[in-house]
C-alpha positions as CSV (number, residue, x, y, z in Angstrom):
1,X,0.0,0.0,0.0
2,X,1.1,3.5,-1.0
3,X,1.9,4.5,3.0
4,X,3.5,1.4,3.9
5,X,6.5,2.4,1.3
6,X,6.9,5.7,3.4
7,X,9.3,5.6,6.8
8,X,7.4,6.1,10.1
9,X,9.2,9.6,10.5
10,X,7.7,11.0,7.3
11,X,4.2,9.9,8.0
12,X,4.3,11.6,11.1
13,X,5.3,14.2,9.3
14,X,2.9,14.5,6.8
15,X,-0.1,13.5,9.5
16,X,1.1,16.4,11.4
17,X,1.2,19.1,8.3
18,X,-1.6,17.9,6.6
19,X,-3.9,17.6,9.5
20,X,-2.7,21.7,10.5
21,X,-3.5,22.3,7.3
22,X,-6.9,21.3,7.1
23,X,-7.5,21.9,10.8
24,X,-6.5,26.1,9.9
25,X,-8.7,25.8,6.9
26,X,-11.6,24.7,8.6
27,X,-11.1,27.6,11.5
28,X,-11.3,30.0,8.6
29,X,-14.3,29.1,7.6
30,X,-15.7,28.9,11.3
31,X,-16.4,25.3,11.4
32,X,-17.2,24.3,14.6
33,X,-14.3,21.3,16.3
34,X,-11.9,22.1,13.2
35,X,-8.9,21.5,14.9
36,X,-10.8,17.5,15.7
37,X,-12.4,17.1,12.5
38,X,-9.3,18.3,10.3
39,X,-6.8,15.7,12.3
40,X,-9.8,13.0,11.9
41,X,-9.8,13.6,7.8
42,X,-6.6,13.2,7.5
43,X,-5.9,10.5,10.1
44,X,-8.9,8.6,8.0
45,X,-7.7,9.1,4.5
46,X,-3.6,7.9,5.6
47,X,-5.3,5.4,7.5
48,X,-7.3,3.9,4.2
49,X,-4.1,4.5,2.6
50,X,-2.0,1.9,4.5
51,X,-0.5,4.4,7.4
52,X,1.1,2.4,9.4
53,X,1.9,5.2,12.5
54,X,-0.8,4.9,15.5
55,X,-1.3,7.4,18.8
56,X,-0.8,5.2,22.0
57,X,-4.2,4.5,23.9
58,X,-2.3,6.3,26.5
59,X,-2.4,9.5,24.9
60,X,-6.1,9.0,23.8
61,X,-6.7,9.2,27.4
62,X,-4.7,12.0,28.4
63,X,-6.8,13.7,25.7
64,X,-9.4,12.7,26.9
65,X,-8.6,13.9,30.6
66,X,-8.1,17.5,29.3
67,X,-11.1,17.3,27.9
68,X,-12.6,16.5,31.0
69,X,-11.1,19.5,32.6
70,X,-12.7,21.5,29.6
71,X,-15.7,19.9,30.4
72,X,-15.5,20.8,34.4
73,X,-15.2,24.5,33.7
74,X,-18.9,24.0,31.9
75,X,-20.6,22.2,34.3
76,X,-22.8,23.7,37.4
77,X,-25.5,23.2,39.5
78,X,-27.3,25.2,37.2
79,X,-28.1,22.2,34.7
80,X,-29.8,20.1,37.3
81,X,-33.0,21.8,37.9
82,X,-34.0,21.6,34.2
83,X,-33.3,18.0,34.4
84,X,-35.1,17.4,37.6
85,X,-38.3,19.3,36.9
86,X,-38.5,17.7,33.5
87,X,-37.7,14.3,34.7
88,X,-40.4,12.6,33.0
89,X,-39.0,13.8,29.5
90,X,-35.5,13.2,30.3
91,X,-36.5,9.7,31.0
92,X,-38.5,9.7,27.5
93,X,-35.7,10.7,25.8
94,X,-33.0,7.8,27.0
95,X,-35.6,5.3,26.5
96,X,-36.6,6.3,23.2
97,X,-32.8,6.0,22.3
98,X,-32.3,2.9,24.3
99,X,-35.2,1.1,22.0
100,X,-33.9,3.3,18.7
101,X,-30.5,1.6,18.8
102,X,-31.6,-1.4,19.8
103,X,-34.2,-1.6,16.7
104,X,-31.2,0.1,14.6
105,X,-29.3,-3.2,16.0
106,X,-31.7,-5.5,15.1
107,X,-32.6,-4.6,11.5
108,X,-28.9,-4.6,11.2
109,X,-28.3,-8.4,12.2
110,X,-31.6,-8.8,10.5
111,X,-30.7,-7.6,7.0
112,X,-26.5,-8.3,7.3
113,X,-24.1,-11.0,8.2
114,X,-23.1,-9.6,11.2
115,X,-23.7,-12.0,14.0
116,X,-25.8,-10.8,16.5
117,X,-23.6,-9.4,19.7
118,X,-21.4,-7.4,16.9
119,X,-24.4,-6.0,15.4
120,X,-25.7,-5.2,18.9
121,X,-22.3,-3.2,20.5
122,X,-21.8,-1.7,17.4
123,X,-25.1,0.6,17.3
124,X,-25.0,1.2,20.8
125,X,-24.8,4.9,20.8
126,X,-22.7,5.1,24.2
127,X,-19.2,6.6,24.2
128,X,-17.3,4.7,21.7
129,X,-14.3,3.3,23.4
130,X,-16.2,2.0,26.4
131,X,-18.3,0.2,23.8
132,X,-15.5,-1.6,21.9
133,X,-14.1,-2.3,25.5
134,X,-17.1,-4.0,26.6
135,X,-18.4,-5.9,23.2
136,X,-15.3,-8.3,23.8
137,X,-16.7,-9.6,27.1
138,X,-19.8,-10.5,25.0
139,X,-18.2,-12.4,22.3
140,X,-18.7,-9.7,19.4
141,X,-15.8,-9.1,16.9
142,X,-14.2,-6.4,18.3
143,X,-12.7,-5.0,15.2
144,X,-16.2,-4.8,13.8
145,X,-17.8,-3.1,16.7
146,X,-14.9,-0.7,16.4
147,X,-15.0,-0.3,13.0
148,X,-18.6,0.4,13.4
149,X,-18.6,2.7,16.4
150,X,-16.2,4.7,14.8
151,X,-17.6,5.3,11.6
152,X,-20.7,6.8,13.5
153,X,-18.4,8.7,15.2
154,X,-16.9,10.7,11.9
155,X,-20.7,10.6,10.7
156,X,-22.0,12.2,13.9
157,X,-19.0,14.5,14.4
158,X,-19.2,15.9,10.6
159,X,-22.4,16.6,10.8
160,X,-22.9,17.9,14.5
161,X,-20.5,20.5,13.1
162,X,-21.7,21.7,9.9
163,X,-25.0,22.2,11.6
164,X,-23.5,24.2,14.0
165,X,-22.3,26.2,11.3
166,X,-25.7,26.3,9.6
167,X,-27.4,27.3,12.6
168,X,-24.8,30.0,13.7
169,X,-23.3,31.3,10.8
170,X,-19.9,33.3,11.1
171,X,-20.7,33.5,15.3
172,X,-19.8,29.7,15.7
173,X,-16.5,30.0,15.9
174,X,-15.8,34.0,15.4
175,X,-14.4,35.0,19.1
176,X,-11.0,35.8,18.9
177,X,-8.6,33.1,20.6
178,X,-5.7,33.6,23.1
179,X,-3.6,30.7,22.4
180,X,-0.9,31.5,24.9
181,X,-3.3,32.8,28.2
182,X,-0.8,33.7,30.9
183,X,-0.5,29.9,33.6
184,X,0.3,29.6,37.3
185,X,0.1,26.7,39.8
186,X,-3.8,25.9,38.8
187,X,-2.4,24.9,35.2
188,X,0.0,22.2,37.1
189,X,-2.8,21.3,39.4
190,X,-5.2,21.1,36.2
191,X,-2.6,18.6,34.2
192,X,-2.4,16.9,37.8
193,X,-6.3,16.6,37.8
194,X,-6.2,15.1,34.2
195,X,-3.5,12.6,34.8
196,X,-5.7,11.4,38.0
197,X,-8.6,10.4,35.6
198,X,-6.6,8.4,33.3
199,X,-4.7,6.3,36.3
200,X,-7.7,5.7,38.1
201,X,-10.5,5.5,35.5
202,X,-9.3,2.2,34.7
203,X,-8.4,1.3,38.0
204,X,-12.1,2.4,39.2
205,X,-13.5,0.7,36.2
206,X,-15.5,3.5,35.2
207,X,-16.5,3.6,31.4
208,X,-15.3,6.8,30.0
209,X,-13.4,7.4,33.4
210,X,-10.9,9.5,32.0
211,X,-12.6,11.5,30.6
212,X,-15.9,11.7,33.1
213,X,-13.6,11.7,36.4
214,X,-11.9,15.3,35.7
215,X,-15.0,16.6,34.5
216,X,-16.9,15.4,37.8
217,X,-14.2,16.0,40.3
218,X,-13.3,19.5,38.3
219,X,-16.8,20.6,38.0
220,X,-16.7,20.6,42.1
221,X,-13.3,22.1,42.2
222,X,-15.1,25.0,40.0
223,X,-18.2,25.3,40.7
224,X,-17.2,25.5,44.3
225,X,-14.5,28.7,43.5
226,X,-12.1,26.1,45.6
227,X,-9.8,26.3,42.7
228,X,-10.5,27.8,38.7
229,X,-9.6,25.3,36.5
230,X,-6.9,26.5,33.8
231,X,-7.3,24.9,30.6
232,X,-5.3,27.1,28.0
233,X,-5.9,27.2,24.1
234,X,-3.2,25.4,22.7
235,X,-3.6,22.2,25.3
236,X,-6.8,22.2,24.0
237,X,-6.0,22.3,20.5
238,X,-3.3,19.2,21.3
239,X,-6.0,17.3,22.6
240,X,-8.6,17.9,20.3
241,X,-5.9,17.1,17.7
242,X,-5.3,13.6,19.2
243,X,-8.3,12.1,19.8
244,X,-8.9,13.1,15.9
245,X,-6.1,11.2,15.1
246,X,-6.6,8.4,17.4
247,X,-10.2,7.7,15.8
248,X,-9.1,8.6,11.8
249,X,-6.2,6.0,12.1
250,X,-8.9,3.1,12.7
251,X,-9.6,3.5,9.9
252,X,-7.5,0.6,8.5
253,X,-7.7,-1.3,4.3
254,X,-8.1,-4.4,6.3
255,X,-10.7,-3.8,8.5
256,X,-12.6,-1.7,5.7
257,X,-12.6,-4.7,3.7
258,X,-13.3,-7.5,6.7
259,X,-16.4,-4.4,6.9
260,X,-17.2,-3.9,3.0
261,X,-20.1,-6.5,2.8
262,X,-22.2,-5.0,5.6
263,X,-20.9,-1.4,4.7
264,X,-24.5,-0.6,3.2
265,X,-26.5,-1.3,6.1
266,X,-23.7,-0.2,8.7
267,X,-24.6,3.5,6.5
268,X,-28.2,3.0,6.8
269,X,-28.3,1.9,10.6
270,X,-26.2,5.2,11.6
271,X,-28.1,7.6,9.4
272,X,-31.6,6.1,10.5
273,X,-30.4,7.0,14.0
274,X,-29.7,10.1,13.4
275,X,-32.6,11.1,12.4
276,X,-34.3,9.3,15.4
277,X,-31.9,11.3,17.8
278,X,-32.9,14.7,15.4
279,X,-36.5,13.9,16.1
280,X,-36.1,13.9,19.9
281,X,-33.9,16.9,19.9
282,X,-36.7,18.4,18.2
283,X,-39.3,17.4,21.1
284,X,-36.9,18.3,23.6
285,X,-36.5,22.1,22.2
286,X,-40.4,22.2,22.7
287,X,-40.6,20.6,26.3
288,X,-37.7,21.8,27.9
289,X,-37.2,25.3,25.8
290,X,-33.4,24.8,24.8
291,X,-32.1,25.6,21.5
292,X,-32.2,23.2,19.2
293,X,-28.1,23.3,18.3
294,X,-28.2,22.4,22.6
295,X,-30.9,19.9,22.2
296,X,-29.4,18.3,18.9
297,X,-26.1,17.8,20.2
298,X,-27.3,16.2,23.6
299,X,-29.1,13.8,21.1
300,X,-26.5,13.2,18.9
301,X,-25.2,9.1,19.1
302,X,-22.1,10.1,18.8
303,X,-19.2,9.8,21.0
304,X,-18.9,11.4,24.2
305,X,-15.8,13.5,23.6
306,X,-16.0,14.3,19.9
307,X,-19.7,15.9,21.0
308,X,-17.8,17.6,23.9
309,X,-15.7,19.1,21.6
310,X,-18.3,20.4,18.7
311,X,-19.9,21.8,21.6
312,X,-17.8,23.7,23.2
313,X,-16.4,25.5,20.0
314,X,-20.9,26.3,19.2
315,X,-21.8,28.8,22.2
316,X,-24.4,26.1,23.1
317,X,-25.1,25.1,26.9
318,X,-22.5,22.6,27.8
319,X,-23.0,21.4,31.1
320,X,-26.7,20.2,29.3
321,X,-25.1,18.2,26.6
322,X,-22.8,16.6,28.8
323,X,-25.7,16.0,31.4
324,X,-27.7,14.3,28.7
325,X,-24.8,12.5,26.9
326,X,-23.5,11.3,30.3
327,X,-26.8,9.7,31.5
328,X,-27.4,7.9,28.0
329,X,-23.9,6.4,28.9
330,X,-24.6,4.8,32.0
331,X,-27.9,3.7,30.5
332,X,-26.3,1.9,27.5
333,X,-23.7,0.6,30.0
334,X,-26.4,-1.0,32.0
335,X,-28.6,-2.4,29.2
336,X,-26.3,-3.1,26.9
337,X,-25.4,-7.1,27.5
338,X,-29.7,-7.5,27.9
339,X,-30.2,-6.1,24.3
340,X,-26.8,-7.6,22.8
341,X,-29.0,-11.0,24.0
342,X,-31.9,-10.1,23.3
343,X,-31.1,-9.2,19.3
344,X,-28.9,-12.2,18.9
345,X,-31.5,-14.3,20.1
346,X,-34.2,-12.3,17.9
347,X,-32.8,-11.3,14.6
348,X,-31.6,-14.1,12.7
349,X,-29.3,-13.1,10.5
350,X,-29.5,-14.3,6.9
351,X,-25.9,-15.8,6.8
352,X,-22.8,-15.7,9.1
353,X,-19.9,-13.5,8.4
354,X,-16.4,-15.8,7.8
């Protein structure tokens, strides 16, 4: 393949410039998350292309632990009463997803040759890597669910963004940025705060933990004025940058190909969804009188931190997104090995994947 014949220096090289390339272009034209969705173009095309490079999961987390800081400086006990008055709704909602990805599951392993437990982990719109971590455990091709979780990812992602930039024109991204914010000890004890959620995420065996610790233990530490979090420009920018990279890069020839056969229906299943999760972001704009760039991104099935990041670069509310988001990944998490059962017991697919 055309990037195997190129040394590991010189694709890093030209992941690196390409993806600053595209990320810039993208900023120019205001798109919401450029500097993700430019590194996740790239990573995907050098990916298809044979790359061979790959970003350490321990990176992906310390990404994802920034994020989580990000995340903190969003979150208040502001978002709570909306949810607790409206309870009823809120409820609505993650059921109506729960049984929308489970029938997006099923009419997948229905109509495909996915076996049943892949097709099930693989629409589960939960945050990715804790689905691909699970699906294992439950005797699902892991690849596949991968494959698959990541796909909807760059689906979700590029189109959570350019309807941002639909919705709010030039003003999504027009604020001027200060890459280089002047630091003191709260940066050290914000990197300190990040680096805590990786180590003990795992350790706790919290899905998403490095990412949903900092932002938990952060949005106290804020909230509370017991110390401002300090999460400058150009960390961010790093972070965004690398969990773009660590998704594009799944991207593999061989796993596209192991994938091409079910491709079609893979397509279908995320786009139906989408329009399921559009539809309730539409009712929740009427109940609960949020915009609907707010509502659509808590709705969105896409991964926890690539939504984190469209929505922090839209001037949406934040802390309601992630409030949302969050509670549709424990529910997954906690229904998920049911309905892998239950669809692999149900939908019987017309032939079985070599």
């Amino acid at each position: 393949m055309l990037m195997e014949r190129i040394a590991s220096g010189s694709q890093w090289s030209l992941l690196v410039i390409a993806s600053l390339i595209l990320g810039f272009l993208f900023q120019a034209f205001h798109v919401p998350a450029a500097l993700l969705l430019g590194p996740m173009i790239v990573g995907v095309l050098m990916g298809l292309l044979g790359a061979t490079v790959r970003i350490a999961p321990v990176f992906f987390k310390i990404a994802q632990g920034i994020l989580g800081c990000m995340i903190a400086q969003s979150l208040s006990p502001s978002i709570l009463p909306p949810l607790l008055n409206d309870w009823p709704m809120v409820l609505l909602v993650l059921v109506a997803t729960l049984l929308a990805s489970g029938l997006s599951g099923w009419l997948l392993v229905k109509f495909s040759s996915l076996p049943g437990p892949t097709g099930a982990w693989g629409s589960s719109p939960g945050g990715a890597s804790a689905m691909v971590a699970m699906a294992g455990d439950f005797g699902a091709d892991v690849r596949l669910v991968a494959f698959m979780q990541y796909l909807r990812v760059l689906f979700v992602a590029t189109a959570a963004a350019f309807v941002a930039r639909i919705t709010l024109g030039d003003s999504a991204s027009a604020a001027a940025v200060i890459w280089f914010p002047p630091v003191d000890w709260r940066f050290a004890a914000t990197l300190l705060l990040a680096l805590a959620g990786v180590w003990l995420g795992p350790r706790l065996r919290i899905p998403s933990g490095a990412l949903l610790l900092p932002a938990v233990v952060g949005a106290v530490l804020h909230s509370t004025e017991t110390m401002t979090l300090q999460v400058p420009e150009w960390l961010l920018a790093m972070a965004y940058t690398l969990i773009g990279w660590s998704v594009g890069l799944r991207f593999t020839r061989p796993i596209f190909r192991l994938a091409l056969q079910t491709l079609p229906q893979m397509v279908a299943s995320i786009i139906g969804l989408m329009l399921i999760c559009g539809g309730m972001a539409w009712v929740l704009t009427q109940v609960l009188h949020v915009d609907m760039l707010t509502a659509y991104l808590a709705t969105s099935p896409g991964g926890l931190d690539t939504v984190a990041i469209i929505a922090a670069g839209s001037n949406v509310n934040l802390g309601f997104v992630m409030a949302m988001q969050t509670l549709r990944l424990l529910t997954i998490i906690v229904t998920g090995p049911a309905m892998a059962k239950f669809i692999s017991r149900s939908a019987k697919p017309s032939s079985s994947m070599p």
